[in-house]
C-alpha positions as CSV (number, residue, x, y, z in Angstrom):
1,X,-34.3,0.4,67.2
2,X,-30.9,-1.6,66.2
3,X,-29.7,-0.9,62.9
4,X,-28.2,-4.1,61.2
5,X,-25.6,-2.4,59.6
6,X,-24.5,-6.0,57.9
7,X,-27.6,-6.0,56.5
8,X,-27.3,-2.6,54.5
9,X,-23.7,-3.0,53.4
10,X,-23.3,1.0,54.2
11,X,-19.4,0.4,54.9
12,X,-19.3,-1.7,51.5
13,X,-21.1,1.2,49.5
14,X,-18.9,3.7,51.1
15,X,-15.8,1.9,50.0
16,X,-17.1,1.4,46.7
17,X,-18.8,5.3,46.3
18,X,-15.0,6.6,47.4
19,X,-13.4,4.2,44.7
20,X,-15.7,5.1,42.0
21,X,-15.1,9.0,42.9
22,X,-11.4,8.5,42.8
23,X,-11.3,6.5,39.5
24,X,-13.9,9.3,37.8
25,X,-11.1,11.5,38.7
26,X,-8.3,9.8,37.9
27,X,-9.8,9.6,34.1
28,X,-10.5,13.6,34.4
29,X,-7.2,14.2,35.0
30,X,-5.4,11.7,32.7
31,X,-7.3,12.9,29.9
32,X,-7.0,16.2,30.4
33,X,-2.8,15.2,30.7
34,X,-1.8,12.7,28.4
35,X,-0.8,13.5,25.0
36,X,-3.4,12.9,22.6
37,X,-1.8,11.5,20.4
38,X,-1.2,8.3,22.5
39,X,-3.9,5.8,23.0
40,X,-4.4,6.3,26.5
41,X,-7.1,9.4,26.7
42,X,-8.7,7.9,23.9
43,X,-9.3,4.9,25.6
44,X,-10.1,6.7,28.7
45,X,-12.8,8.6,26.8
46,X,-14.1,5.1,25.5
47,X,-14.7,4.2,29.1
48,X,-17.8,3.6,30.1
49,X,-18.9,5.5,34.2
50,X,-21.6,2.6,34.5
51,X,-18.5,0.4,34.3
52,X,-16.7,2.4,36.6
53,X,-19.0,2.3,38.4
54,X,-19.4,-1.8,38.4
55,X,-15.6,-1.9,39.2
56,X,-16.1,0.3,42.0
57,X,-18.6,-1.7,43.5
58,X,-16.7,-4.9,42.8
59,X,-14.1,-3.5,45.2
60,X,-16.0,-2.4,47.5
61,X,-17.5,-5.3,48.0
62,X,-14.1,-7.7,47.6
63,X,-14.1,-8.3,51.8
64,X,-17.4,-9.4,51.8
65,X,-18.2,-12.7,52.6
66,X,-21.8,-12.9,54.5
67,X,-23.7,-14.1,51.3
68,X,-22.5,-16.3,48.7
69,X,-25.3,-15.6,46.5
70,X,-24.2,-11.7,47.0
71,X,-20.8,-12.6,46.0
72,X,-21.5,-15.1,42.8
73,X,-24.0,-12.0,41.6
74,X,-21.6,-9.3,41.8
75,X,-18.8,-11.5,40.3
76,X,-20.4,-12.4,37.5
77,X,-22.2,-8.9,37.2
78,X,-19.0,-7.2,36.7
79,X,-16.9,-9.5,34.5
80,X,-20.3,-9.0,31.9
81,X,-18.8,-5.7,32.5
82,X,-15.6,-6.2,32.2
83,X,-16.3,-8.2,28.7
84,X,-18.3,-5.3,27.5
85,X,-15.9,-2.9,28.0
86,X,-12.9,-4.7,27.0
87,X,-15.0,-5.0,23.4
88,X,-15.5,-1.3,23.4
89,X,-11.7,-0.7,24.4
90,X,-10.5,-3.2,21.6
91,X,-12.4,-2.0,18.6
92,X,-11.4,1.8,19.4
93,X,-7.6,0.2,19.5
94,X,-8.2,-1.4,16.2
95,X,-9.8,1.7,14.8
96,X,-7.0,3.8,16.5
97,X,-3.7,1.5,15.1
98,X,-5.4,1.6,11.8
99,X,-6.1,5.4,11.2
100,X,-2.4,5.7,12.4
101,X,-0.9,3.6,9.7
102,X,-3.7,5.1,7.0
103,X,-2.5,8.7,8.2
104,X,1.3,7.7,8.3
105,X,0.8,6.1,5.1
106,X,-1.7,7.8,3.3
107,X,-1.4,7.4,-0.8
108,X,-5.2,6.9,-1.5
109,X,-5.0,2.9,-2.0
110,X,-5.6,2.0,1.7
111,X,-8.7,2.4,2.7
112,X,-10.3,-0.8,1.0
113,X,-7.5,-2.5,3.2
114,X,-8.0,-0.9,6.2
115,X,-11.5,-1.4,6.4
116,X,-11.2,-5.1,5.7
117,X,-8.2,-5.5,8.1
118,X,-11.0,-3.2,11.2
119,X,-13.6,-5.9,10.4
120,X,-12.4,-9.2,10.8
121,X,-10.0,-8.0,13.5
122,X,-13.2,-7.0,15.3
123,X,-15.2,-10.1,14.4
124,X,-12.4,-12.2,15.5
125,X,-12.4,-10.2,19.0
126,X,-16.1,-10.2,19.4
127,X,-16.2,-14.3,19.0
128,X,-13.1,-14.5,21.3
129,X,-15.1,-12.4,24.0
130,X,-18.4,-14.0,23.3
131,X,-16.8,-17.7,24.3
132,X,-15.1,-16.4,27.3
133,X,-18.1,-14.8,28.5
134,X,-20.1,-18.7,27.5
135,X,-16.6,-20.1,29.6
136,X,-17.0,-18.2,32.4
137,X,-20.7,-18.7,32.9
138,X,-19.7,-22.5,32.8
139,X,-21.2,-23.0,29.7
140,X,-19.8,-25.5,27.5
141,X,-18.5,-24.0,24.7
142,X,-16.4,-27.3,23.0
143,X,-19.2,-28.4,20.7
144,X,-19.6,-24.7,19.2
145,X,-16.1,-23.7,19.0
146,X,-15.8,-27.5,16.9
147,X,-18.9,-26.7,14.8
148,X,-17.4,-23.1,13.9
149,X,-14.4,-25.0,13.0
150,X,-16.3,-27.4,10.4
151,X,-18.2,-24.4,9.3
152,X,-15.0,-22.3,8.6
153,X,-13.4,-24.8,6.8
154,X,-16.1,-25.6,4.7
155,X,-16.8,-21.6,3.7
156,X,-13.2,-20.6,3.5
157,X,-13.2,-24.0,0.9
158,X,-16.3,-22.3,-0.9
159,X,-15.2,-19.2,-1.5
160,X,-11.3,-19.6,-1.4
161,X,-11.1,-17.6,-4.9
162,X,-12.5,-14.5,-3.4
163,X,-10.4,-14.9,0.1
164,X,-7.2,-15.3,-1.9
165,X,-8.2,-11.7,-3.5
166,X,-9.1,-10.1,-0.4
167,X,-5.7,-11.1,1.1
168,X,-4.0,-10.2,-1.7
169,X,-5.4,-6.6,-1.6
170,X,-3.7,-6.3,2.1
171,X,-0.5,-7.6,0.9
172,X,-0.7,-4.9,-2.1
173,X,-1.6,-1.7,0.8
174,X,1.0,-3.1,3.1
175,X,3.8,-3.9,0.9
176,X,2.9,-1.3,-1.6
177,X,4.0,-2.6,-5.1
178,X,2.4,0.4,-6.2
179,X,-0.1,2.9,-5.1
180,X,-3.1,4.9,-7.0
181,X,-1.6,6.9,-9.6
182,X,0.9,5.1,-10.1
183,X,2.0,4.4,-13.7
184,X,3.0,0.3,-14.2
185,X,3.2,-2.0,-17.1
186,X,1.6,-5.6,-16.4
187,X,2.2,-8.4,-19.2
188,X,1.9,-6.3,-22.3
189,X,-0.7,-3.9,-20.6
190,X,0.3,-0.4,-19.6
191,X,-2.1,2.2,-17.5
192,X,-2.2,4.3,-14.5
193,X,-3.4,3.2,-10.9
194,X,-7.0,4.2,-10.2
195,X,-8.6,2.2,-7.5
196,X,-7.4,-0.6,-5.5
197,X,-10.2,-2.6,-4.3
198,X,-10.8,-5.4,-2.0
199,X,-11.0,-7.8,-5.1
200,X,-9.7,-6.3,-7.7
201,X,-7.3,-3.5,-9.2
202,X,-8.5,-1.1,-12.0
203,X,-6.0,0.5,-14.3
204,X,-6.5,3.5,-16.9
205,X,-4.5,2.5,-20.0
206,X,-2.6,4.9,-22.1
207,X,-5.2,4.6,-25.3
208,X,-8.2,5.3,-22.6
209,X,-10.1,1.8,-21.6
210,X,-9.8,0.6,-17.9
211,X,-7.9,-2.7,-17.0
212,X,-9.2,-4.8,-15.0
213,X,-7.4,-7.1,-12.6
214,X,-8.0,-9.5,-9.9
215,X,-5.6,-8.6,-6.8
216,X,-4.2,-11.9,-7.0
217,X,-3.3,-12.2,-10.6
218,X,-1.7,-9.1,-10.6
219,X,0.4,-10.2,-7.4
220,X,1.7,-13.7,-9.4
221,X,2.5,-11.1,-12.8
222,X,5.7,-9.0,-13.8
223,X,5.0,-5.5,-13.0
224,X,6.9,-2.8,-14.0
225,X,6.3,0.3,-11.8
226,X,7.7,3.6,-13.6
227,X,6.9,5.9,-11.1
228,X,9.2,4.7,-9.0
229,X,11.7,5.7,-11.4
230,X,14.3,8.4,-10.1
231,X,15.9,8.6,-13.3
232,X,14.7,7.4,-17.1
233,X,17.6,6.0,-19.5
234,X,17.3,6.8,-22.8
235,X,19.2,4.9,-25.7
236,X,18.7,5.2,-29.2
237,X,21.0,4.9,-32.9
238,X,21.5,6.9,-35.6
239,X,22.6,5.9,-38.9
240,X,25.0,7.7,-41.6
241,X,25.5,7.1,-44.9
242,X,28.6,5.4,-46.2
243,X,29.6,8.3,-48.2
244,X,29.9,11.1,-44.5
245,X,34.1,11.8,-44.9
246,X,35.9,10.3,-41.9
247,X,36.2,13.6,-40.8
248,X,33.0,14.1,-40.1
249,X,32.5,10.7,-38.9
250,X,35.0,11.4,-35.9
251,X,32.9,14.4,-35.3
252,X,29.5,13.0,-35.0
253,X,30.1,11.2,-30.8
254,X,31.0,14.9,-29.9
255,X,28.0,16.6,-31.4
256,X,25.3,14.5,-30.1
257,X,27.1,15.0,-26.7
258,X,27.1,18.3,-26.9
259,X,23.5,18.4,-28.0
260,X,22.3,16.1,-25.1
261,X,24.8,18.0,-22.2
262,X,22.5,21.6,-23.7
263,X,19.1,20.1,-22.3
264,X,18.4,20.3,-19.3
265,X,17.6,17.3,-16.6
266,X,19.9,15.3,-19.0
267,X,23.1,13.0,-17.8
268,X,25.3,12.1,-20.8
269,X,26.7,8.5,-20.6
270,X,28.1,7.5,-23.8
271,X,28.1,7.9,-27.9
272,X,30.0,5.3,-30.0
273,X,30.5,4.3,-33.5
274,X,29.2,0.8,-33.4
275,X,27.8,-1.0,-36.7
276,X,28.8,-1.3,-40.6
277,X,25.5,-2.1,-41.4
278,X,23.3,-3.2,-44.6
279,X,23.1,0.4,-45.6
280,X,24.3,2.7,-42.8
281,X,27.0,3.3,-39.8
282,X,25.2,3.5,-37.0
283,X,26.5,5.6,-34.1
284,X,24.6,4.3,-30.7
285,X,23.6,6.6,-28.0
286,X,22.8,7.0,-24.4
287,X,22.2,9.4,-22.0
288,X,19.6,9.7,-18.6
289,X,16.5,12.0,-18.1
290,X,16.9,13.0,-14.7
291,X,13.1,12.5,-13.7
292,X,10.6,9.9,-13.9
293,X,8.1,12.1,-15.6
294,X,7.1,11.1,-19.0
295,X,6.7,13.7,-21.0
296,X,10.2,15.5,-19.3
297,X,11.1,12.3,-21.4
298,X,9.5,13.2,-24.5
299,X,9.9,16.5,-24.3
300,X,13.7,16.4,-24.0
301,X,14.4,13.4,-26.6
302,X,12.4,15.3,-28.9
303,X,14.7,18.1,-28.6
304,X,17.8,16.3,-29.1
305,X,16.3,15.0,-32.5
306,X,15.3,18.5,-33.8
307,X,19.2,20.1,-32.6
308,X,20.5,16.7,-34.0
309,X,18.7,17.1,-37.4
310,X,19.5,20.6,-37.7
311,X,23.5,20.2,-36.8
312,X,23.7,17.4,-39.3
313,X,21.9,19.4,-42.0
314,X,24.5,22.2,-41.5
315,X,27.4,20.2,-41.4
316,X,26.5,18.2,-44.8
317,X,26.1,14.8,-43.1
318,X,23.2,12.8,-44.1
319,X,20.7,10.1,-42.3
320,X,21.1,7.1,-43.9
321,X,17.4,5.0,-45.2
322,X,17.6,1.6,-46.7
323,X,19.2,1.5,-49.8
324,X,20.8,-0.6,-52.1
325,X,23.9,0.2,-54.9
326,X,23.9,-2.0,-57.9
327,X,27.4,-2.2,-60.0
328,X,27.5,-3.2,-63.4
329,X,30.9,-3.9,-65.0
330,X,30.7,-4.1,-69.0
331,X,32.5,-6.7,-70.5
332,X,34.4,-5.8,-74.1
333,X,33.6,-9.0,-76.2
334,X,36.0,-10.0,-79.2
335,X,34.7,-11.0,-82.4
336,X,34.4,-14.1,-83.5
């Protein structure tokens, strides 16, 4: 009996059984390797050995030419494939850039982001596959890549209010304004971060009731981020009666910076006589917190107020209050 060997492919299964042999060790070894913390044994590890096994027999079978029917079937068998597996290796990318950036960046306002940014990108790579897979089938793919278009107009028109918010959430994680916990002032609202949604951002305000904001209202307001405050400057006046001595008066820009200079966290800056005002000369101050913390703010101005008091008191000068003096000049009149 005469064995066709034509007929039963055995050196094109060969070929192909020693290429899919070599490429399941190539991945052993590359994974066992690389550095994890590169994409590459990931990726591996995402890869399929049924499509290693397609490839291999796509290779194996790249000389053959007895059959076109053979050829079309394994052609298009393995760039099915090939599709598949490129969907597989591009959402594990996606996932993989995006838990980099979340773990490089990580300041508990991300993940709303992130999870928006995984999902279209994979939608948008699973519709890109899906018409090169209708392309390469020679399927014509014109008339519903043109009636996606019409559609997408017509729903990004519909709900346009709600897209503008979900973009301006990623433009909040990625160019970070602020983050959660986070202490800002908005308009003539002030609270801390909480949550930073898709939509919108919720603040804690400093009497207790949460703030509610649509992402891109707060994007187009004045925001005034305080935590991002190395230093706080602190300016405030004091005002002496008209009768202090000018002695004393001379005295008073070197006791409020000696007050300040005994605090700690404290920068002097400046303390000048400034004003002859209604009732008072008024001695302006200023001087920096070095931190951002509020109450190291409060704290330390409250200090300064109680040595302040206390040196004035003992050195007979007094606040001044609003006050007004009324002089009266009596007239002798002659008889008539």
């Amino acid at each position: 009996m005469i064995i066709d060997w034509d007929k039963y492919y055995i050196i094109n299964f060969l070929v192909s059984a020693a290429v899919f042999l070599t490429l399941i060790t190539v991945k052993k070894v590359l994974i066992r390797k690389v550095s994890p913390e590169f994409f590459l044994p990931t990726l591996l590890k995402k890869t399929s050995v049924l499509y290693l096994a397609f490839a291999a027999i796509y290779i194996g079978f790249l000389d053959y030419d007895s059959s076109a029917k053979i050829r079309s079937f394994v052609d298009k068998t393995f760039l099915i494939a090939t599709l598949l597996q490129v969907s597989v290796w591009g959402r594990e990318f996606i996932e993989f850039s995006s838990n980099r950036y979340f773990t490089r960046n990580h300041d508990g306002s991300s993940a709303a982001a992130i999870n928006l940014f995984n999902y279209i990108s994979k939608t948008l790579l699973y519709i890109t596959l899906f018409m090169l897979l209708l392309h390469n089938l020679n399927i014509n793919v014109t008339t519903l890549i043109t009636g996606l278009g019409v559609g997408g107009i017509a729903i990004a028109l519909a709900v346009q209010n709600i897209l503008g918010d979900l973009f301006a959430s990623m433009t909040i994680v990625l160019d970070k304004p602020f983050v959660v916990g986070d202490s800002i002032k908005v308009d003539d609202f002030n609270g801390t971060i909480e949550h930073i949604g898709m939509k919108t951002t919720r603040l804690r305000s400093v009497d207790g009731e949460q703030l509610i904001f649509s992402n891109t209202d707060l994007l187009k307001s004045r925001i005034k981020n305080f935590k991002r405050m190395n230093e706080r400057r602190v300016s405030f006046t004091v005002g002496i009666t008209y009768e202090t001595p000018q002695e004393k008066l001379k005295q008073i820009p070197g006791m409020i910076r000696t007050i300040i200079e005994k605090q700690h966290k404290t920068r002097f800056d400046r303390s000048h006589f400034t004003t002859f005002a209604d009732s008072s000369l008024n001695f302006e101050t200023v001087y920096w917190i070095l931190g951002s913390d509020f109450n190291l703010y409060r704290d330390t101005h409250q200090a300064v107020c109680f040595e302040l008091y206390e040196k004035f008191s003992a050195e007979g000068i007094d606040f001044a209050y609003p006050t007004q003096t009324v002089y009266q000049i009596n007239k002798e009149t002659t008889p008539s």
